[in-house]
N, C-alpha and C positions, 0 to 999 in steps of 0.2 A: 970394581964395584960400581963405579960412577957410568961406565961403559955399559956394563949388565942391565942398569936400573935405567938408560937411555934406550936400548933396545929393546925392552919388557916395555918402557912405554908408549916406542911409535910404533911395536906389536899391538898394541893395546888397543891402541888410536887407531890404527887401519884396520884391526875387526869392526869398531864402530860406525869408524867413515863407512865402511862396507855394508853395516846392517842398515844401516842410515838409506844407503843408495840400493838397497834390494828393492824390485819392487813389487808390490802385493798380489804378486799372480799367484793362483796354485797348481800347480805344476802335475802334468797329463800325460798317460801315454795310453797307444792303442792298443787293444789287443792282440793282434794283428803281431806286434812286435816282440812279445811274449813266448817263449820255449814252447811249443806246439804237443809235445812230449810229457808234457807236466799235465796234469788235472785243471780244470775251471778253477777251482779252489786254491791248489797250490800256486796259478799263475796268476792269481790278485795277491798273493801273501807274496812271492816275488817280489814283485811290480811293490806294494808298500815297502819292503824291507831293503831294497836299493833305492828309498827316497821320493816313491811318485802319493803325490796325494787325492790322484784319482783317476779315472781310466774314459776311454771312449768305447762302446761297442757297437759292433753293428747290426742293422734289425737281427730280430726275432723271432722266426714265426711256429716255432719246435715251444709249445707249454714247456714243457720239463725240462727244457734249456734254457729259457729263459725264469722259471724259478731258480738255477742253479745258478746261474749271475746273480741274482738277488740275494742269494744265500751266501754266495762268498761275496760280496761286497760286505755285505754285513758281518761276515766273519771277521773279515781283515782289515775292518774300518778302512779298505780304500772306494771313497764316492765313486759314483757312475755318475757321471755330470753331463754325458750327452751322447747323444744317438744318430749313428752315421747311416743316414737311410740308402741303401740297397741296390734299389732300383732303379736310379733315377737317370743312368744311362744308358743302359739298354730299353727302358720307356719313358724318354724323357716326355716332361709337360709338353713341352714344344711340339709335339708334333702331331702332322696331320690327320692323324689315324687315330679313331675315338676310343678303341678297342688299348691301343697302346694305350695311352691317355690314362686311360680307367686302372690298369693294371698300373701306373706309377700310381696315383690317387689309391690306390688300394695298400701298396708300400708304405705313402706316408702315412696313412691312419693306421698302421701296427705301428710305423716308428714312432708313432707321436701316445699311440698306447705302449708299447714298450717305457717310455719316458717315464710317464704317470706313473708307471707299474714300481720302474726303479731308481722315484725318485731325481731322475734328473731334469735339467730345465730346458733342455732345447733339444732340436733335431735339425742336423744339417741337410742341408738339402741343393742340388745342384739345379738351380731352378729353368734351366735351357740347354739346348744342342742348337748350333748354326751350322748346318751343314749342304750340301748341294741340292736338299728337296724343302731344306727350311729358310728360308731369308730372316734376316735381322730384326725387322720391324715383324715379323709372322712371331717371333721367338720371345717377342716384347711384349705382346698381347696376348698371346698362346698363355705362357706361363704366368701371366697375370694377373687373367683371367682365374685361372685354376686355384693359384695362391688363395684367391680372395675367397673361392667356397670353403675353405681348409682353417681358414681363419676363428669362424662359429669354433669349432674343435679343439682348437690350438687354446684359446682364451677358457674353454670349458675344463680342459685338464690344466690348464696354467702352463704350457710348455709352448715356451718358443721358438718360430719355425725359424732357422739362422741359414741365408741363403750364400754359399759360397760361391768364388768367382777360381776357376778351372781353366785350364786350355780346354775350354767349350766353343771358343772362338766368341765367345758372349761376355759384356759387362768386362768392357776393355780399357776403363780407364778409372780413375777414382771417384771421377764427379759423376760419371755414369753409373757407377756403381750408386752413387749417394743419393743421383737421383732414383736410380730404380724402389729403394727402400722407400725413401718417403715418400712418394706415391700409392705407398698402400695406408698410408695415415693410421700404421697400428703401431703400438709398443709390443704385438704378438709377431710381427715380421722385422727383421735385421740382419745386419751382418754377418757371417762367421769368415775373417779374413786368414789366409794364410800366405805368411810374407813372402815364400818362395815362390808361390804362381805367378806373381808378377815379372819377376825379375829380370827377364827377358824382354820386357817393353816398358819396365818405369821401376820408380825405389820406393821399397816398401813403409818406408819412412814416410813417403811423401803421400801414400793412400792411408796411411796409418792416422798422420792430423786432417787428412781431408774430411774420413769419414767419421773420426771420433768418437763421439757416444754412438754412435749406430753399432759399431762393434760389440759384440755380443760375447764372442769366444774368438781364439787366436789358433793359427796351426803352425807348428816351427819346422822349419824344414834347410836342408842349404845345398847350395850348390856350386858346382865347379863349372865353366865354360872352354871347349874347346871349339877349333874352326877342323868341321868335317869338309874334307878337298872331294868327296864322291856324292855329297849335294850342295857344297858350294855355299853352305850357311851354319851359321856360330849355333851350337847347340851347348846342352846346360848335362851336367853327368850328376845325379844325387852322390852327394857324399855327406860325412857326419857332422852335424851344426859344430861350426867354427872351422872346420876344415877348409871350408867353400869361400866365396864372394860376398857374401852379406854383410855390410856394415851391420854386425850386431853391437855397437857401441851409438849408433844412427838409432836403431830398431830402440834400444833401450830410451835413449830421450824423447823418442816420440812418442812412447806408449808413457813414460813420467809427464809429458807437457800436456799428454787428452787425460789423465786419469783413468788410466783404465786399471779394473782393479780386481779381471774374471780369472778366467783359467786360458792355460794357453796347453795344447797336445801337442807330443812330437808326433811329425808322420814321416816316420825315416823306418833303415831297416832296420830290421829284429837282431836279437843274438842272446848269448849265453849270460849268467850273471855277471860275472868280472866286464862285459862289456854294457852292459846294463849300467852299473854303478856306475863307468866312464860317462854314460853320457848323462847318467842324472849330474854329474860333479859336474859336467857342460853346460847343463842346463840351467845349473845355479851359479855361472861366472856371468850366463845370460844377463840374470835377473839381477845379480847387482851393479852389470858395468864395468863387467872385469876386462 
């Protein structure tokens, strides 16, 4: 009995320690990852009923498909929290062609109306391409430039533009990162970090307390590293968070020591339910530290 009632209570006690050290993200997944097979509808009741408390979608621009998001979000009580704009690599800001240009500016204004439409707060957006006809500093002022007319918009429907950092060959380090945001001197431009982009040139941990409150929203991802002998350089394989190389025990104290306290989405692959539920139970060893 003495035995029993010692084990009932460091069970007890490690659920608490547990709830104690979760912490207050709410927990996101993409579309994208969702059984393809199933209905708009039945893939947010999904998506709720293995665990997710709210979803990311990407633009819009079909009316009667984007009513039918709106409709199953509200069915299924799972929020739409934020909007994965579209087009932003095939017309990136950055470039020197005004026709492109126009045609990304034309994306974010449906993502940024998709938003308002369903309720969510922000629209990601990958704010650059550096590539052999665009230089560095052209890619810094390009899409800086542009950010800043988008801004009036962004403050008028209340949704904020959260600019992610990509193998764009751009915003390659934390403080670059940190400065690029405060330079627009808005609360309508920030972060959206996701800790796997990096991981190939620095630890996410360590962009995580750089940039802080600039963070806005999180993207979880993880990865494996192997050395490819046929070009001669360590490359990164996606595999399913916890699988990979991520200090996610790292990840977890740096997002407790800036306070952050938004949403974080997975951007991994999709699958069936039974795999679905695995990675929501991943997701929540995430969040408390396990």
């Amino acid at each position: 009995m003495v035995r029993r009632s010692f084990l009932a209570a460091a069970a007890g006690f490690a659920a608490n320690a547990s709830a104690q050290d979760r912490l207050p993200v709410r927990k996101a997944i993409l579309l994208s990852m969702l059984p393809q097979s199933l209905s708009i509808k039945d893939r947010f009741q999904l998506a709720k009923d293995v665990g997710f408390d709210e979803i990311e979608l990407p633009t819009s621009s079909d009316q009667a498909r984007t009513e039918e998001f709106k409709k199953a979000s509200e069915t299924s009580k799972l929020r739409i929290h934020s909007v994965m704009n579209s087009d932003h690599w095939r017309y990136p800001l950055s470039s020197g062609d005004p026709e492109v240009v126009r045609k990304c500016v034309a994306g974010m204004e449906t993502s940024l109306r998709n938003a308002q439409f369903w309720g969510a707060d922000t629209v990601l957006l990958v704010p650059a391409v550096v590539d052999a006809k665009t230089g560095y500093g052209d890619a810094w002022k390009r899409s800086q430039a542009e950010i800043r007319k988008m801004i009036p918009l962004a403050r008028e429907l209340k949704v904020i533009i959260a600019v992610e950092e990509v193998w764009n060959k751009f915003l390659l380090s934390p403080l670059e990162f940190a400065n690029y945001v405060d330079q627009f001197k808005s609360p309508w431009v920030r972060a959206y970090f996701d800790v796997g982009n990096v991981v190939l040139y620095g630890y996410p941990q360590d962009w995580i307390r750089t940039l802080g409150n600039r963070i806005v929203k999180l993207h979880f991802k993880d990865f494996t590293f192997r050395n490819d002998p046929a070009i001669r350089k360590r490359v990164a394989d996606f595999v399913n968070i916890r699988d990979g190389e991520i200090d996610w025990k790292e990840i977890h104290a740096a997002l407790r020591e800036t306070g952050y306290k938004g949403s974080a989405t997975l951007e991994i692959a999709g699958g069936d339910e039974a795999y679905l539920r695995d990675v929501s139970k991943r997701f929540d060893m995430i969040l408390t530290g396990a």
